[in-house]
C-alpha positions as CSV (number, residue, x, y, z in Angstrom):
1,X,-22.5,-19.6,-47.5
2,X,-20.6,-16.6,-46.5
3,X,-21.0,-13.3,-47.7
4,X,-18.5,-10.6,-47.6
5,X,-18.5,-7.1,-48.5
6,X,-15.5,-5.3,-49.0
7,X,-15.2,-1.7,-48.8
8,X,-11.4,-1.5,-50.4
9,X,-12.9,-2.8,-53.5
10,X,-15.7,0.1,-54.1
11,X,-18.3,-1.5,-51.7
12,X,-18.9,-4.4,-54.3
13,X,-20.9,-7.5,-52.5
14,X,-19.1,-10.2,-53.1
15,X,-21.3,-12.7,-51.9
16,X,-21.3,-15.2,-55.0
17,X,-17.9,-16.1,-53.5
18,X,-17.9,-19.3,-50.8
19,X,-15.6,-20.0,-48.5
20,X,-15.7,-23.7,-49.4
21,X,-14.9,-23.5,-52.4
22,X,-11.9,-21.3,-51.9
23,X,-10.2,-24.2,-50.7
24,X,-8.5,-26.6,-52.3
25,X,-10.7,-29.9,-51.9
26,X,-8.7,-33.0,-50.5
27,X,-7.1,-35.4,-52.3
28,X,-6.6,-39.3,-51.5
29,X,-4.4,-41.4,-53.0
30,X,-5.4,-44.5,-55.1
31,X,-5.4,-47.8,-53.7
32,X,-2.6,-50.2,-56.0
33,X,-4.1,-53.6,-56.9
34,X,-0.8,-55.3,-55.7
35,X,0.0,-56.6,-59.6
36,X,3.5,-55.2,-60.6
37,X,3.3,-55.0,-64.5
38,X,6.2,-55.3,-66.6
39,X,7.0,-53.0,-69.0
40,X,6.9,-55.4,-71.9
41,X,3.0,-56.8,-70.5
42,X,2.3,-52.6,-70.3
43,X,3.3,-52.1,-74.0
44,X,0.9,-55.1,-75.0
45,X,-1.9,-53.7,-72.9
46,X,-1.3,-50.5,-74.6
47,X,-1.3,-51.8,-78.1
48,X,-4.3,-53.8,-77.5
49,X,-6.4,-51.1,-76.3
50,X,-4.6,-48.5,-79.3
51,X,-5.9,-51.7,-81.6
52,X,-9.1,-52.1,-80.2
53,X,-10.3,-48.0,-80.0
54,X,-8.8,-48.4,-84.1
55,X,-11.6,-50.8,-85.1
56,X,-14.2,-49.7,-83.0
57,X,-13.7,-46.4,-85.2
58,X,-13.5,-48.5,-88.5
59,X,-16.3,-50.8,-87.6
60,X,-19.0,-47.5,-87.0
61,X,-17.5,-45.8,-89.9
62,X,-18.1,-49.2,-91.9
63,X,-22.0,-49.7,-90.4
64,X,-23.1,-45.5,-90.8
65,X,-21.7,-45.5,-94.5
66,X,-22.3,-49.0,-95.9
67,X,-18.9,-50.1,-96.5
68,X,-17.3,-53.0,-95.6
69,X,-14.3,-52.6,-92.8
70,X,-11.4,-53.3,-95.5
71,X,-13.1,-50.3,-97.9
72,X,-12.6,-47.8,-94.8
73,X,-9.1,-49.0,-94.0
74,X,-8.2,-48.6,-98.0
75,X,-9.6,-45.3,-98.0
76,X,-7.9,-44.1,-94.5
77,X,-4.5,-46.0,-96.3
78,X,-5.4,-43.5,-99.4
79,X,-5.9,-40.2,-97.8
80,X,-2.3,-41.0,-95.6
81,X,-1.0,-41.8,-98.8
82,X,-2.0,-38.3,-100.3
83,X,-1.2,-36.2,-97.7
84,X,2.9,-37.8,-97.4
85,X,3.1,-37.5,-101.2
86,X,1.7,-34.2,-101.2
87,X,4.4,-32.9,-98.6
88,X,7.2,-35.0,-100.5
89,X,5.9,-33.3,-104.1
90,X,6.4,-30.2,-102.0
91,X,9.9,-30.3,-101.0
92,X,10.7,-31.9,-103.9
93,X,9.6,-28.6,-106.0
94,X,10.7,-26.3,-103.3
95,X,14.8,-27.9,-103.3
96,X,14.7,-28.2,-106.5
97,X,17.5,-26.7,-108.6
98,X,16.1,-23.5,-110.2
99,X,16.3,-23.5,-114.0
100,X,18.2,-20.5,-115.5
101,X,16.5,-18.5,-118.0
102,X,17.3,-17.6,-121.8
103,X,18.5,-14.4,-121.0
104,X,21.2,-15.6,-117.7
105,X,22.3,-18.7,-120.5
106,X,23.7,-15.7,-122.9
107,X,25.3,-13.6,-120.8
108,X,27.0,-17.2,-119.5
């Protein structure tokens, strides 16, 4: 390790600093397997791992809580269900024509 003190900086030993590790390490470029993928197989791949991670999450949810898998997807279908009806209730009431009051209907 090399040590350095400065004395620009207020004589300050700045020895926690290394000169290895001030530079940037190498890197290397990854080796291709030599199978050109499609974009249509990369989707499927895609979706199949997106599927798989899905009910891996469903299936420990199901096992630490009792349920069975079709109870957690119900409830996850529920709380979606909330939440977009919640934010539709929402705009609804907020664009909503406003009512005029007793008072604004007799001077009218």
């Amino acid at each position: 390790m090399a040590s350095f003190y400065f004395e620009d900086n207020g004589g300050v030993d700045l020895g926690m600093f290394d000169l290895v590790d001030l530079n940037p390490r190498p890197r290397f470029k990854r080796q291709s397997s030599g199978v050109v993928r499609t974009s249509k197989t990369a989707d499927e791949s895609t979706f199949q791992k997106f599927e798989n991670e899905i009910n891996k999450d469903v299936d420990l949810i199901a096992t630490k809580t009792g349920l069975q898998t079709w109870h957690v997807f119900f409830a996850i279908f529920l709380i979606i269900a909330a939440v977009i009806g919640g934010c539709g209730w929402c705009v609804w009431r907020f664009f909503r024509k406003k009512r005029q009051s007793k008072e604004d209907k007799v001077r009218n």
